[in-house]
N, C-alpha and C positions, 0 to 999 in steps of 0.2 A: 498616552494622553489623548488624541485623536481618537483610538480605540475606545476610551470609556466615551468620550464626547458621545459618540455612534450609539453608544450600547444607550445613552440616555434617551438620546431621539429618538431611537428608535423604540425606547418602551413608552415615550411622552405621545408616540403617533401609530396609532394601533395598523393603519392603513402602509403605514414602513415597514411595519416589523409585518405584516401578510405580504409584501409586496419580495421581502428578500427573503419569506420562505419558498414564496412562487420561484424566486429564481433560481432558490437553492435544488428545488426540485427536479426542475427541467435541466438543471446543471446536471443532476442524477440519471436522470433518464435518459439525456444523450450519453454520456458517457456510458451505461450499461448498453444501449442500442450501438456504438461502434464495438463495444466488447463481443456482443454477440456475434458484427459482423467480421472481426477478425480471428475470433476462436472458434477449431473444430468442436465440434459437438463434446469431443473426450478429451478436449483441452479445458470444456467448460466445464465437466462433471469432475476432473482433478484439482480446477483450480475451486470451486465449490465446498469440496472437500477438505484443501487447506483454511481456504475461509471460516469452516466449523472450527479445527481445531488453533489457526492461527488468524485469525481476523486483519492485525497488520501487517504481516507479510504478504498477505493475497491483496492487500492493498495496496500496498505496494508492486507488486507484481502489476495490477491490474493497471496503478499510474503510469508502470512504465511503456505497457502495450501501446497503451492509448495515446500517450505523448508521441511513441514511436511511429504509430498510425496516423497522427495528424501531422508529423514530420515530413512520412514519407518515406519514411526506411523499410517501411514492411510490402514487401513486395508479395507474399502472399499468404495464406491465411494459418495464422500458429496452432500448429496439430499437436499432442501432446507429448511427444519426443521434444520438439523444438521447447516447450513449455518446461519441461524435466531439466533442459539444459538453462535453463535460465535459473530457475530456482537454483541448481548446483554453483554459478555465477555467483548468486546471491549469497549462498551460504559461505562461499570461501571470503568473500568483503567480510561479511558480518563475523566470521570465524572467533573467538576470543580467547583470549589470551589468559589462562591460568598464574597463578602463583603460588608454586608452595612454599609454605614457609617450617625450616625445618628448625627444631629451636634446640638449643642444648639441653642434654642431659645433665645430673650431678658428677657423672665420669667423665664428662669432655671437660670439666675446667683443669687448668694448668695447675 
């Protein structure tokens, strides 16, 4: 409810809605400038790479650095070993869960 409220004013007021793209921006731009300063060079050409072919995951990724960087946990800068191991983190959470479903035949009834 709040939400549409927002989404009203802000298209009733042309100077809101320029005002929270500005912000959205500079949201952007800082977070890629700590990204640069905590990933090596070949951390940033692999996570790059995922980006092409997975765009949410390297988003992911890239939330958690950043988060981790403003935290305080990262005591120095993520090379792409360290980066390799995080992705493999990620993929065992996200892992999924199969089912097959095996269905009778006309010879399995009783």
């Amino acid at each position: 409810m709040e939400n549409e409220d927002l989404q009203r004013r802000m298209q009733a007021d042309p100077e809101a809605q320029q005002r929270a793209m500005e912000q959205k921006r500079e949201q952007e731009e800082r977070r890629q400038h700590i990204i640069l300063q905590i990933l090596t060079h070949d951390a940033r050409e692999r996570l790059s790479r995922i980006a092409m072919v997975k765009p949410d995951k390297a988003r992911q990724i890239e939330d958690m650095l950043v988060n981790a960087a403003q935290t305080g946990r990262l005591s120095e800068k993520v090379d792409e070993q360290k980066l390799i191991s995080l992705l493999e983190q990620i993929s065992e959470k996200a892992k999924k869960t199969t089912v097959i479903m095996k269905r009778r035949t006309i010879e399995d009834d009783d």
